[in-house]
N, C-alpha and C positions, 0 to 999 in steps of 0.2 A: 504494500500500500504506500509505505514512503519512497519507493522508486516512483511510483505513477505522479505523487504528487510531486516530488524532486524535475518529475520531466513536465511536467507540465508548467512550472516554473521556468525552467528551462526557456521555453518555447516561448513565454508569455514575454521573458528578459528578451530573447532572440528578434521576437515582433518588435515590440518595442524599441531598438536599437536601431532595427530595421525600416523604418517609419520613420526617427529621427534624423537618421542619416538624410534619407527622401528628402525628407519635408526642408531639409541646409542646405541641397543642391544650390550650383550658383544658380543662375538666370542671365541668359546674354542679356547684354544690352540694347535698347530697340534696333539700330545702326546693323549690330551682328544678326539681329532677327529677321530684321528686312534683307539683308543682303540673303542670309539661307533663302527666305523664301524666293526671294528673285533667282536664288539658284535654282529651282527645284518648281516653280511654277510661273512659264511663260507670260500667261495671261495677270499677274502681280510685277512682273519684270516688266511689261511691257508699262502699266499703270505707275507703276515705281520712276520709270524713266522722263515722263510727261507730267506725273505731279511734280516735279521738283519745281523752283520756283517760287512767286510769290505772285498770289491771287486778290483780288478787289472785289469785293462782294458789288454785284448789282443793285441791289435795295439800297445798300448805306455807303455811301462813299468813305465811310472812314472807317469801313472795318476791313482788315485783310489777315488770310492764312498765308505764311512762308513757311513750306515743306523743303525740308534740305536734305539732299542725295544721304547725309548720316545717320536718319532719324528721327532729328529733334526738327522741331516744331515752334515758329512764335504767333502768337495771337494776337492780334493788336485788333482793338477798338477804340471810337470816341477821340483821336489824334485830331488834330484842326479846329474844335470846339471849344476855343477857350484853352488850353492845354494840353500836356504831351498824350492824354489819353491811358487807356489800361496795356498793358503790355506782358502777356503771360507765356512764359518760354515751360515746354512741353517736349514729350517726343511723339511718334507716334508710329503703327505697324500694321502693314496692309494684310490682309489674309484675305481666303476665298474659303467654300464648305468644305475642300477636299485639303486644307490644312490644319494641323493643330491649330484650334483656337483659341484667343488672349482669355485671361481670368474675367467671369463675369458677361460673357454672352450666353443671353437667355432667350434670343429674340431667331424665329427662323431664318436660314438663310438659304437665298438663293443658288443654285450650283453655277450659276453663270456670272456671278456678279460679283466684284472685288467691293473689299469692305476697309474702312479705315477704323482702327483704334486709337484715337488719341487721351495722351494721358498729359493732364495738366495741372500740375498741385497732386491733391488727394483727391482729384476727381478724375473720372476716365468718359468719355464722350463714343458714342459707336455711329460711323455712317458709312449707309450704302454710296457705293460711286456710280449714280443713276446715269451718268454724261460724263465723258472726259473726253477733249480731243486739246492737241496745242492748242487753243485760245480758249477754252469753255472750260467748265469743273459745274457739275454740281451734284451736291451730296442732299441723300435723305436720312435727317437723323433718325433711329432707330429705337430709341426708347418713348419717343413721344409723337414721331412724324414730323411733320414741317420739311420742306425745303429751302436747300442755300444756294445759290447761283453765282456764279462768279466768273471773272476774266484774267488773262493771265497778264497780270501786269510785266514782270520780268520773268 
C-alpha cells in the first residue's frame, strides 16, 4: 500500500514539475512571431509585406496605425488638435485559422482571411484584414465589429 501511494506521489511531483517547466517556456517576441509565420504561410507573408508602413485613417485625419517590418506597432491619435495627441507604441502579429493562435481568441475565424493581433499596454485589440492592397487597409475589429479604413500614407 505504501508503494502505490509513494508512486502516486511520484507522478503527482513529476506532473507538476512538468507543467511548470511548460507554463516558463520563453515566448518569441512579436518581430520573431511574424517572421515564423511569414515563413511558413504565404498568404501572412504576403499581408506582412504590404502592411508595413504607416496608414491615415479615412474618418479622422489625425489618427494613424504605423506597422513596422519588426513587429511593433504605434498608434497615434488626436495629433493637430490643440496638441501632440495620444501616442501608444505596441506590437503586433498576423495569423490566419490554419496557424497557432495568439492568447485570447475566442471569436470564429475565417480560413481565408489574415487577422491582426495587436497588443498595446495591457490590452490586446483582434482585427480581421477585410481589404489590403498598397494604398487601402481596412480592418474589422473582432470583439465588437465596427470598421476602420485607411490609406497608406508612407
Amino acid at each position: 500500500m505504501n508503494k502505490y501511494i509513494l508512486g502516486l506521489v511520484v507522478i503527482i511531483v513529476l506532473a507538476g514539475a512538468g507543467w511548470y517547466a511548460w507554463s516558463q517556456r520563453a515566448i518569441a517576441p512579436a518581430s520573431v512571431q511574424n517572421q515564423q509565420a511569414a515563413n511558413t504561410d504565404p498568404q501572412v507573408s504576403a499581408a506582412a509585406q504590404m502592411l508595413a508602413g504607416t496608414w491615415g485613417s479615412e474618418e479622422d485625419s489625425t489618427y494613424f496605425l504605423q506597422f513596422n517590418a519588426d513587429g511593433t506597432m504605434v498608434d497615434r491619435s488626436g495629433a493637430g488638435e490643440g496638441g501632440p495627441g495620444t501616442v501608444k507604441n505596441g506590437t503586433y502579429t498576423l495569423f490566419t485559422a490554419r496557424m497557432p493562435l495568439p492568447p485570447d481568441v475566442t471569436f470564429q475565424l475565417n480560413n481565408n482571411d489574415v487577422y491582426v493581433a495587436e497588443v498595446v499596454g495591457a490590452e490586446t485589440y483582434h482585427y480581421r484584414i477585410s481589404m489590403l492592397s498598397p494604398t487601402q487597409l481596412e480592418l474589422v475589429y473582432m470583439e465588437r465589429g465596427g470598421t476602420l479604413r485607411f490609406a497608406k500614407v508612407q
